[in-house]
BAFI-3210 file (N, C-alpha, C; in Angstrom, 3 decimals, decimal comma, padded with zeros to 6 digits):
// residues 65
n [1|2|3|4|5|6|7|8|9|10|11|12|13|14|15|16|17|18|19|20|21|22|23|24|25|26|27|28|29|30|31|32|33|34|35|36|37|38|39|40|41|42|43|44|45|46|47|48|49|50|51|52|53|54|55|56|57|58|59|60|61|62|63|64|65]
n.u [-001,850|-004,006|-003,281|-003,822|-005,649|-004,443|-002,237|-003,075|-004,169|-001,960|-000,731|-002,185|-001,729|000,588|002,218|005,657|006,445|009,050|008,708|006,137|007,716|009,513|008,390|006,736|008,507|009,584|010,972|011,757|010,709|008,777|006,849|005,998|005,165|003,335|001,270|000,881|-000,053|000,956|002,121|001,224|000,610|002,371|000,041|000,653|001,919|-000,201|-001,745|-000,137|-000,356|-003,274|-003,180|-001,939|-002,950|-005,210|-007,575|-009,198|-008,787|-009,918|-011,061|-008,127|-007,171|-009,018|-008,819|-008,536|-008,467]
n.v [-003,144|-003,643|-006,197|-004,064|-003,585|-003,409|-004,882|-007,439|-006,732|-006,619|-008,732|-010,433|-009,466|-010,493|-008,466|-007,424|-006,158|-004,866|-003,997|-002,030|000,011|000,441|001,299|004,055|004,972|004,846|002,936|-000,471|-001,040|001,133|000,508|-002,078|-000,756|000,871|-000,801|-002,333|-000,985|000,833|003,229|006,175|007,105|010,083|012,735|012,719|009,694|008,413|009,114|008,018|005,670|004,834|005,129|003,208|000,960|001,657|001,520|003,067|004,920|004,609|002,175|001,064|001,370|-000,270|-002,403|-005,449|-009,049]
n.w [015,071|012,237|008,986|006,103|003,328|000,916|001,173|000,967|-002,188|-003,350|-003,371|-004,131|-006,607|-007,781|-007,061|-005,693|-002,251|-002,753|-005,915|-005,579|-003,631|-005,526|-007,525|-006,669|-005,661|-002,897|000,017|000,828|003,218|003,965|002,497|003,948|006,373|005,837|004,656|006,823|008,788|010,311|009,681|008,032|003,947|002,892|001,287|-001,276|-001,994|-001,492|-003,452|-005,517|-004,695|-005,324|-008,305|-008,844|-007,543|-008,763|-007,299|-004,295|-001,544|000,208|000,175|-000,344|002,252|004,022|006,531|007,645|008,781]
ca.u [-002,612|-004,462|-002,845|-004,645|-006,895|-003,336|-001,244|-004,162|-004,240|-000,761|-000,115|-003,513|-001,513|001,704|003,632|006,180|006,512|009,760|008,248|005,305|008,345|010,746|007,308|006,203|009,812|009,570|011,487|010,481|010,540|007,795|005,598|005,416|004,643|001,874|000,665|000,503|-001,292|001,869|002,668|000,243|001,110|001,872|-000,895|001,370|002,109|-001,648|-002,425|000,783|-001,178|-004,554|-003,249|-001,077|-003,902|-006,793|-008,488|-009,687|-007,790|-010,855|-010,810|-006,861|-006,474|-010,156|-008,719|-008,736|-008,422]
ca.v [-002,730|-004,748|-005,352|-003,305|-004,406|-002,647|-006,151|-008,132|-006,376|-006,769|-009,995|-011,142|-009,192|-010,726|-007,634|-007,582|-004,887|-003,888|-003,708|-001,198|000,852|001,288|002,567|005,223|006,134|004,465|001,545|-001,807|-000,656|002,550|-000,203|-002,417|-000,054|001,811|-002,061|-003,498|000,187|001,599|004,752|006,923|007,774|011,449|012,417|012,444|008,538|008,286|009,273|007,335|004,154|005,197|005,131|002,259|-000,156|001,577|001,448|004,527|005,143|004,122|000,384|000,427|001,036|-001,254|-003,094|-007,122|-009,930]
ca.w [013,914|011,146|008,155|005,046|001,743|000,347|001,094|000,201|-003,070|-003,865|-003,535|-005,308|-008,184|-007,324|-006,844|-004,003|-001,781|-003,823|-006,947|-005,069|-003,621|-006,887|-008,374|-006,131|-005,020|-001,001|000,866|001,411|004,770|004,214|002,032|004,663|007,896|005,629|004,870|008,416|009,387|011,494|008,831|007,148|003,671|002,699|000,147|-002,862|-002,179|-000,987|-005,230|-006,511|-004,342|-005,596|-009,587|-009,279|-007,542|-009,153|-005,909|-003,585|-000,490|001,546|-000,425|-000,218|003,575|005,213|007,844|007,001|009,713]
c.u [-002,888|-003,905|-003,966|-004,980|-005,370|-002,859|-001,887|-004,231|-002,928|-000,005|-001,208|-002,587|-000,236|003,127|004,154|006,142|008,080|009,560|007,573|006,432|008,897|009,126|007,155|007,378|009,874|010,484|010,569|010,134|009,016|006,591|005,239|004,701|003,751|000,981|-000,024|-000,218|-000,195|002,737|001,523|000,990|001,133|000,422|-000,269|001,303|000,644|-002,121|-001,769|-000,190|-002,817|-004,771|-002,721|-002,051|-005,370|-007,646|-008,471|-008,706|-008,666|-010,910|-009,045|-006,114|-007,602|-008,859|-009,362|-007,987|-007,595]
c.v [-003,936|-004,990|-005,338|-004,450|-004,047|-004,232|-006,809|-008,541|-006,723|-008,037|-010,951|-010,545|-009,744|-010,035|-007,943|-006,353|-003,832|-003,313|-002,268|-000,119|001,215|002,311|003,854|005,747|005,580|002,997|000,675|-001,578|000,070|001,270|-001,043|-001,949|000,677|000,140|-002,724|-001,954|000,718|003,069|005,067|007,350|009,176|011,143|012,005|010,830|008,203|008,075|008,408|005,597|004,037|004,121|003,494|000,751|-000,171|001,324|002,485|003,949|004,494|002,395|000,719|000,344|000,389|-002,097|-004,749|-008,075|-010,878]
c.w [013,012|009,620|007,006|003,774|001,008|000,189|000,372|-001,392|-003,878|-004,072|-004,208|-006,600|-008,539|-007,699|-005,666|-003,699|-002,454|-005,118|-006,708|-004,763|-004,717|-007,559|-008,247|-005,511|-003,119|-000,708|000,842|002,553|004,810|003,318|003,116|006,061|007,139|005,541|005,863|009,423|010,371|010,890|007,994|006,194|003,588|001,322|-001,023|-002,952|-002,027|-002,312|-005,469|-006,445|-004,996|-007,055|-009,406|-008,933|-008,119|-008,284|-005,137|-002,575|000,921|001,170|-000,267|001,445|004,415|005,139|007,284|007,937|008,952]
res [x|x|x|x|x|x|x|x|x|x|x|x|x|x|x|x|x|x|x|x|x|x|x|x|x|x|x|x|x|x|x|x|x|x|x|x|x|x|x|x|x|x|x|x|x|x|x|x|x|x|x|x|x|x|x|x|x|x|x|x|x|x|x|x|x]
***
Protein backbone atom coordinates (compact mmCIF):
# COMPACT_ATOMS: atom_id res chain seq x y z
CA UNK A 1 0.00 0.00 0.00
CA UNK A 2 0.82 3.76 -0.55
CA UNK A 3 1.32 5.79 2.20
CA UNK A 4 -1.70 8.58 2.57
CA UNK A 5 -1.96 12.69 2.10
CA UNK A 6 -2.79 11.80 6.13
CA UNK A 7 1.26 11.33 6.92
CA UNK A 8 2.07 13.96 4.54
CA UNK A 9 -0.20 16.23 6.40
CA UNK A 10 1.07 15.52 9.69
CA UNK A 11 4.34 15.95 9.50
CA UNK A 12 4.06 19.27 7.29
CA UNK A 13 2.31 20.25 10.76
CA UNK A 14 4.88 18.60 12.80
CA UNK A 15 2.65 16.42 14.75
CA UNK A 16 3.89 12.89 15.51
CA UNK A 17 1.88 10.04 15.16
CA UNK A 18 1.55 10.06 19.12
CA UNK A 19 0.35 13.31 19.41
CA UNK A 20 -2.54 12.22 16.42
CA UNK A 21 -3.27 9.05 18.65
CA UNK A 22 -3.56 10.65 22.39
CA UNK A 23 -6.06 13.01 20.43
CA UNK A 24 -8.47 10.77 18.84
CA UNK A 25 -8.03 7.99 21.52
CA UNK A 26 -5.80 5.19 19.03
CA UNK A 27 -2.15 3.67 19.21
CA UNK A 28 0.78 4.67 17.50
CA UNK A 29 0.34 1.44 16.08
CA UNK A 30 -3.59 2.12 14.59
CA UNK A 31 -2.07 5.76 13.32
CA UNK A 32 0.43 4.29 11.47
CA UNK A 33 -1.42 1.15 9.63
CA UNK A 34 -4.42 3.70 8.73
CA UNK A 35 -1.30 6.05 7.39
CA UNK A 36 0.65 3.56 5.24
CA UNK A 37 -3.16 2.38 3.88
CA UNK A 38 -3.15 -1.21 5.77
CA UNK A 39 -6.34 -0.26 8.33
CA UNK A 40 -9.42 1.56 7.49
CA UNK A 41 -10.59 3.87 10.10
CA UNK A 42 -13.98 3.24 11.88
CA UNK A 43 -16.19 6.31 10.96
CA UNK A 44 -16.08 7.87 14.39
CA UNK A 45 -12.08 8.17 13.99
CA UNK A 46 -12.76 8.86 10.16
CA UNK A 47 -14.69 12.49 11.78
CA UNK A 48 -12.15 12.79 14.80
CA UNK A 49 -9.37 12.77 11.49
CA UNK A 50 -11.59 14.97 9.43
CA UNK A 51 -11.87 17.81 12.51
CA UNK A 52 -8.47 17.49 13.69
CA UNK A 53 -6.74 17.97 10.01
CA UNK A 54 -9.53 20.06 8.65
CA UNK A 55 -9.32 18.08 5.58
CA UNK A 56 -12.14 15.68 3.95
CA UNK A 57 -11.57 12.05 4.13
CA UNK A 58 -11.17 11.96 0.34
CA UNK A 59 -8.02 14.76 0.70
CA UNK A 60 -6.83 12.86 3.96
CA UNK A 61 -6.59 9.29 2.51
CA UNK A 62 -5.25 10.19 -1.83
CA UNK A 63 -2.62 7.90 -2.24
CA UNK A 64 0.99 9.85 -2.55
CA UNK A 65 4.21 8.28 -4.12
Amino acid sequence: MFPTRMKQERIKRGWTQKKVADAIGLTVTAISDIENGHAKPSYKVLCQLEDMFELTHRELFKSVN
